[in-house]
MIDOSE-1310 file (N, C-alpha, C; in nm, 2 decimals, decimal comma, always signed):
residues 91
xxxx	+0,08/-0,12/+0,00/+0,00/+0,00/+0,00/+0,09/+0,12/+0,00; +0,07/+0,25/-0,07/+0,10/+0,31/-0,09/+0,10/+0,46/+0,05; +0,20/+0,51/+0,06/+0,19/+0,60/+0,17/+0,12/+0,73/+0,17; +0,02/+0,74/+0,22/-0,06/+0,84/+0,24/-0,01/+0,99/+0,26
xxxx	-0,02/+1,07/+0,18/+0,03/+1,22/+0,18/-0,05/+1,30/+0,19; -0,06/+1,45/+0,23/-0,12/+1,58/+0,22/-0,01/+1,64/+0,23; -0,05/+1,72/+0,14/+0,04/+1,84/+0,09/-0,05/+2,00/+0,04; +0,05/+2,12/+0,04/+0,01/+2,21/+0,04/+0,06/+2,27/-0,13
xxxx	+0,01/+2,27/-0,22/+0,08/+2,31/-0,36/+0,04/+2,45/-0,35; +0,14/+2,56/-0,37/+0,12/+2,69/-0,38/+0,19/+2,67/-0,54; +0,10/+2,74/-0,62/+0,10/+2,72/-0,78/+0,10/+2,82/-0,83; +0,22/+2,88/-0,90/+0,24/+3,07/-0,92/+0,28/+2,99/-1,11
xxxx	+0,20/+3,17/-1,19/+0,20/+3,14/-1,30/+0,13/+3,22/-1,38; +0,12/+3,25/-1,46/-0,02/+3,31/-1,54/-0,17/+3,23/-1,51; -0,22/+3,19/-1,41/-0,34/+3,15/-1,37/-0,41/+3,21/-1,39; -0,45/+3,32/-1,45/-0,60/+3,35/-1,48/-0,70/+3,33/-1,55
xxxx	-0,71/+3,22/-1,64/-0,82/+3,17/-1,72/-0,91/+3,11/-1,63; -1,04/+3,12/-1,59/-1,13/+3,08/-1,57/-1,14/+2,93/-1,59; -1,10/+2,82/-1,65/-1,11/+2,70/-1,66/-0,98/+2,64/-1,60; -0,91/+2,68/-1,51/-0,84/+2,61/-1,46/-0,85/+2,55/-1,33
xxxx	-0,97/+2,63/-1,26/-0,98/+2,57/-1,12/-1,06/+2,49/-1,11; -1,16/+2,48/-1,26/-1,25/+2,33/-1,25/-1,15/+2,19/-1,31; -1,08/+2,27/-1,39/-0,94/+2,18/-1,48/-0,88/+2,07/-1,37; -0,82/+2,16/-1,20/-0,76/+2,11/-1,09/-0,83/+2,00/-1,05
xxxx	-0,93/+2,07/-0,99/-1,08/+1,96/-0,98/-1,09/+1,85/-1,00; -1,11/+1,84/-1,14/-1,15/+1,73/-1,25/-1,02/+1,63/-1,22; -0,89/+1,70/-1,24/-0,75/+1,59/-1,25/-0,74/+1,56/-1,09; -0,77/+1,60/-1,02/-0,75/+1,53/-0,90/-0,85/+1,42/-0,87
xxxx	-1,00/+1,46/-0,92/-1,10/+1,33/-0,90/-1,04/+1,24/-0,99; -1,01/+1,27/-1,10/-0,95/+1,14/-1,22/-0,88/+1,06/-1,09; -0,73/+1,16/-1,00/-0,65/+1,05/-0,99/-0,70/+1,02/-0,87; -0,82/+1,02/-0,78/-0,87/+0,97/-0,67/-0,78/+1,02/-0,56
xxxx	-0,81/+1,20/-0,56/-0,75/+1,25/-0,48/-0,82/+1,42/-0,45; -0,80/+1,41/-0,30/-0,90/+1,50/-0,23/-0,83/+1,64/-0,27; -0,86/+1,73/-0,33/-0,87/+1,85/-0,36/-0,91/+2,00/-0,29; -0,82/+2,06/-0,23/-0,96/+2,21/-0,17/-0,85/+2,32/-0,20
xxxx	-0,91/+2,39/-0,24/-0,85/+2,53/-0,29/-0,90/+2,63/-0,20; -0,78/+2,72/-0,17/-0,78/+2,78/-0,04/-0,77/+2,94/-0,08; -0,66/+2,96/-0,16/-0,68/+3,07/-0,23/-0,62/+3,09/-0,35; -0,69/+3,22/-0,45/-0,66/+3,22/-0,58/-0,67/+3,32/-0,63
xxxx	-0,54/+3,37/-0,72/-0,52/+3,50/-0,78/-0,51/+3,49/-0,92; -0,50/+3,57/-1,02/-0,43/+3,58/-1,14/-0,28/+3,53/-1,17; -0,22/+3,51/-1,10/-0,06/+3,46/-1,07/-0,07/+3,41/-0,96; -0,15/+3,30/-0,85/-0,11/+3,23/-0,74/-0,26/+3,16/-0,70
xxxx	-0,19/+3,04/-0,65/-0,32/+2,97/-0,64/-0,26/+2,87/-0,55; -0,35/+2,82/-0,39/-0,28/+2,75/-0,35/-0,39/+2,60/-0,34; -0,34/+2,52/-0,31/-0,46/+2,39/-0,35/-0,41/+2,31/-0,22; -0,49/+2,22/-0,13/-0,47/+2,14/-0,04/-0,46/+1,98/-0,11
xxxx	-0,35/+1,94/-0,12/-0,42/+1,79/-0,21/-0,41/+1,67/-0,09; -0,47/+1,59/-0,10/-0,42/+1,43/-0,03/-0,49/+1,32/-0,11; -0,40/+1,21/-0,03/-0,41/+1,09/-0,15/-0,27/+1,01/-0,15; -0,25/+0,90/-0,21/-0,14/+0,84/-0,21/-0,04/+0,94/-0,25
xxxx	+0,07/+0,90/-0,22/+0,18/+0,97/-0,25/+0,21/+1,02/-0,38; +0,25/+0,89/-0,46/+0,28/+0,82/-0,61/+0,20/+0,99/-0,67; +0,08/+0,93/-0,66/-0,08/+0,99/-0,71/-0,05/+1,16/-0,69; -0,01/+1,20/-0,59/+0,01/+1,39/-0,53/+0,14/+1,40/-0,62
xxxx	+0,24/+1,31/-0,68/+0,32/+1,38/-0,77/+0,28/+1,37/-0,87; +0,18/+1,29/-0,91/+0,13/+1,26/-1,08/+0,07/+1,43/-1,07; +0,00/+1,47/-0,97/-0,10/+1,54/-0,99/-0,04/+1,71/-1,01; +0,15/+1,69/-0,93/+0,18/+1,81/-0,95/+0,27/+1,81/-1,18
xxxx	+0,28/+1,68/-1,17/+0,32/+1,68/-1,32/+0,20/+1,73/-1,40; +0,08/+1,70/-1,39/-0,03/+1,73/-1,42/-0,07/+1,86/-1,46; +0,00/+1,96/-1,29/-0,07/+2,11/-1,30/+0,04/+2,17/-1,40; +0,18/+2,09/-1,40/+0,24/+2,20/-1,47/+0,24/+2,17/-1,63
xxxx	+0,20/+2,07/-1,71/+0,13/+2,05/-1,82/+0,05/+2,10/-1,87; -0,04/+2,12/-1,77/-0,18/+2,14/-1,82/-0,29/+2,22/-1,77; -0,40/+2,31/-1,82/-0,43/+2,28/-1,94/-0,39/+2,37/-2,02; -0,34/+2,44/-2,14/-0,30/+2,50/-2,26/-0,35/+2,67/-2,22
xxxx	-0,45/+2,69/-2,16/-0,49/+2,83/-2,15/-0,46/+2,89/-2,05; -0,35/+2,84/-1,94/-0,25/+2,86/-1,84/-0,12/+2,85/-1,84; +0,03/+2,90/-1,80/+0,12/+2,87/-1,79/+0,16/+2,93/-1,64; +0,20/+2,75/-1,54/+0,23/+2,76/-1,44/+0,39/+2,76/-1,44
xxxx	+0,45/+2,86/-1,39/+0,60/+2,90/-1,34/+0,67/+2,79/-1,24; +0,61/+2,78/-1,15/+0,67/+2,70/-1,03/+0,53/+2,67/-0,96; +0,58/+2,53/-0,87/+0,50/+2,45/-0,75/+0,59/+2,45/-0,63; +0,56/+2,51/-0,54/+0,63/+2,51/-0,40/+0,54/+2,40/-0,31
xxxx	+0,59/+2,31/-0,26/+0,49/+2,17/-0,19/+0,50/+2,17/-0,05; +0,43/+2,18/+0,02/+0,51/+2,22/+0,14/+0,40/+2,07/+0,22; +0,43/+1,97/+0,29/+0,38/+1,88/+0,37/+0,31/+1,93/+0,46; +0,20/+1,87/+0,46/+0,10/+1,91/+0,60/+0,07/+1,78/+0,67
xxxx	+0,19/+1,76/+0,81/+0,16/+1,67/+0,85/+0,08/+1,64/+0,97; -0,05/+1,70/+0,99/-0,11/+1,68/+1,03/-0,24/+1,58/+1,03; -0,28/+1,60/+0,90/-0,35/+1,49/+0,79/-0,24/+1,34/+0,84; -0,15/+1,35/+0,74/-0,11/+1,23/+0,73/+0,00/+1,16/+0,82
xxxx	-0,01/+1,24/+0,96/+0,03/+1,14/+1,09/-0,09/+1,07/+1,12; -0,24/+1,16/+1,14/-0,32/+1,07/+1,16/-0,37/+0,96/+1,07; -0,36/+0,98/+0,96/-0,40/+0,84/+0,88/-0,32/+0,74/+0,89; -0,16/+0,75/+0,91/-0,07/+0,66/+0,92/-0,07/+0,57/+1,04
xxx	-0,15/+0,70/+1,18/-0,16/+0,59/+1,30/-0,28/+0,51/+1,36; -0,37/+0,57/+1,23/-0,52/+0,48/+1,20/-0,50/+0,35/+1,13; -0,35/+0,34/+1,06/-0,30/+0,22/+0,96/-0,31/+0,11/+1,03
């Protein structure tokens, strides 16, 4: 089984198209992973993700690909281990 993560993705970039916060959304339910967006600018957007580990890096390969009417600069990840001491000592 795979190790359970939460993390904090602060995502700087040209983010202002309107279809990227459903875009986040959508790729995080694809990869069966909890999603909450906390705050969001035209150049900064920060997203709460959890989920398997593997899966939280697919999803940062993801934001910086995609989709075509954005260009993200950098992902700063910062661990929130709060989340995922408790799920580890629910294991």
């Amino acid at each position: 089984m795979s190790d359970f993560a939460a993390e904090r993705f602060a995502i700087s970039g040209d983010l202002g198209s309107p279809v990227f916060v459903p875009w986040v959304e959508r790729h995080a339910r694809r990869l069966g992973l909890a999603a909450s967006i906390s705050e969001r600018s035209p150049t900064r957007m920060q997203v709460r993700i959890e989920g398997p580990a593997e899966l939280v890096d697919a999803m940062e390969v993801g934001c910086l690909l995609g989709p075509i009417e954005v260009w993200v600069d950098d992902i700063a990840r910062e661990p929130l281990n709060d989340r995922a001491a408790n799920r580890t000592a629910d294991a």
